[in-house]
C-alpha positions in Angstrom: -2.9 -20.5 5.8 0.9 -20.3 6.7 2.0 -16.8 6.6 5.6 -16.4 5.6 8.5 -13.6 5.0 9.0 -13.7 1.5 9.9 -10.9 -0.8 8.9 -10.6 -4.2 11.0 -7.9 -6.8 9.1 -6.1 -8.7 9.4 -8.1 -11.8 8.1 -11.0 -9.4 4.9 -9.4 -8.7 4.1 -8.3 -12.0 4.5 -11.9 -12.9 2.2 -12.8 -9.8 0.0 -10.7 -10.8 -0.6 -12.1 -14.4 -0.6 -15.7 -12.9 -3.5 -14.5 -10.2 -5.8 -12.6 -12.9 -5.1 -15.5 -14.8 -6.0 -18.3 -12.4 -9.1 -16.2 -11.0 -9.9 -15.4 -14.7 -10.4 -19.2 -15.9 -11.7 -20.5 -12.5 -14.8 -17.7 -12.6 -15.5 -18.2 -16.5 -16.0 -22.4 -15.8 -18.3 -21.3 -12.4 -20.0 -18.8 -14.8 -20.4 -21.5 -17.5 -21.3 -24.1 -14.8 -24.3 -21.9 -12.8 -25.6 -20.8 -16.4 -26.5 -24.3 -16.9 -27.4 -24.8 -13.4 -29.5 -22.1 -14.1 -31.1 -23.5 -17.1 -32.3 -26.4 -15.3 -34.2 -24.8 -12.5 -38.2 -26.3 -12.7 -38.9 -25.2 -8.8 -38.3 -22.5 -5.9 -36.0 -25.3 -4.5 -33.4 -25.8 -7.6 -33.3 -21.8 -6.8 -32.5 -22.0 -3.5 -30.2 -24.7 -4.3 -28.4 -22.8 -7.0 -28.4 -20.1 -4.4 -26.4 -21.7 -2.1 -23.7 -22.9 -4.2 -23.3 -19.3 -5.4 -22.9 -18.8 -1.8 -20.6 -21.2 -1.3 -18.5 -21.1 -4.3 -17.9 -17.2 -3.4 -17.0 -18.1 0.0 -14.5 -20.5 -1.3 -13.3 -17.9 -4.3 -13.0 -15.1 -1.4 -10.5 -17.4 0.8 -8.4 -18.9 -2.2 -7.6 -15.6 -3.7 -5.2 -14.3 -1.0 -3.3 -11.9 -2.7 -0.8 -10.6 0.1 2.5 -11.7 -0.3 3.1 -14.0 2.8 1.0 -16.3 1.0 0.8 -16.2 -2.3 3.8 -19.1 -2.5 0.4 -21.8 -0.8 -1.8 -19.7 -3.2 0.4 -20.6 -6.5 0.7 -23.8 -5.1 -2.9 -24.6 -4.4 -3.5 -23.5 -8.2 -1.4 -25.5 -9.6 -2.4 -27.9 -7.5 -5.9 -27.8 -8.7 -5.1 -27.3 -12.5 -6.0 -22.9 -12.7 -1.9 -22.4 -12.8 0.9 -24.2 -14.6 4.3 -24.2 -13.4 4.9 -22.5 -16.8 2.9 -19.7 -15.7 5.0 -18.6 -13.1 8.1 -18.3 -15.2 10.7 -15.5 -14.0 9.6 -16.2 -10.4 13.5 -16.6 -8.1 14.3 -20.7 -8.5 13.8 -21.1 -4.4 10.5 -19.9 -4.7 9.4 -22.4 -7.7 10.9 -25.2 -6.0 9.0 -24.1 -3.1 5.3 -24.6 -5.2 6.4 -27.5 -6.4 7.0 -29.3 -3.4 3.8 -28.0 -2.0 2.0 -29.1 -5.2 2.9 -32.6 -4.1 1.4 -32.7 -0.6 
């Protein structure tokens, strides 16, 4: 991920904040909601396994997406958005160049 000098104000980052916990929030309920039922349908030790390496997977994937430092939380919003956890809405209050800046990265 591109690491870039970007300030955030402190009203910025509270707003941030919200957004992530938000974001993380909904994306881990729908996994949680997902493996239960994955769960549910396990007959034999290879569903198990199975159900244990998409856990793996999906944690390894979680860890990486969540990047909370500022240098990249602009790709982070954007990827969000991008993927339907965010709304451009949700990042209301957030300085007009940085917006524009998810926004256009939304659309790559």
């Amino acid at each position: 991920m591109l690491h870039t000098e970007i300030s955030w104000s402190d009203t910025e980052k509270k707003i941030a904040d919200k957004a992530f916990k938000k974001a993380y929030d909904l994306e881990t309920a729908t996994l949680i909601s997902q493996i239960r039922s994955k769960a549910s349908e396990i007959v034999e030790v290879d569903d198990l396994w199975h159900l244990h390496d998409l856990l793996s997977a999906r944690r390894h994937q979680l860890d990486g997406k969540y990047d909370h430092r500022d240098s990249v939380l602009i790709f982070v919003f954007a990827q969000l958005v991008k993927e339907g956890w965010l709304h451009l809405d949700d990042l209301k209050g957030l300085q007009p160049e940085k917006l524009a800046k998810i926004t256009a990265l939304t659309r790559m």
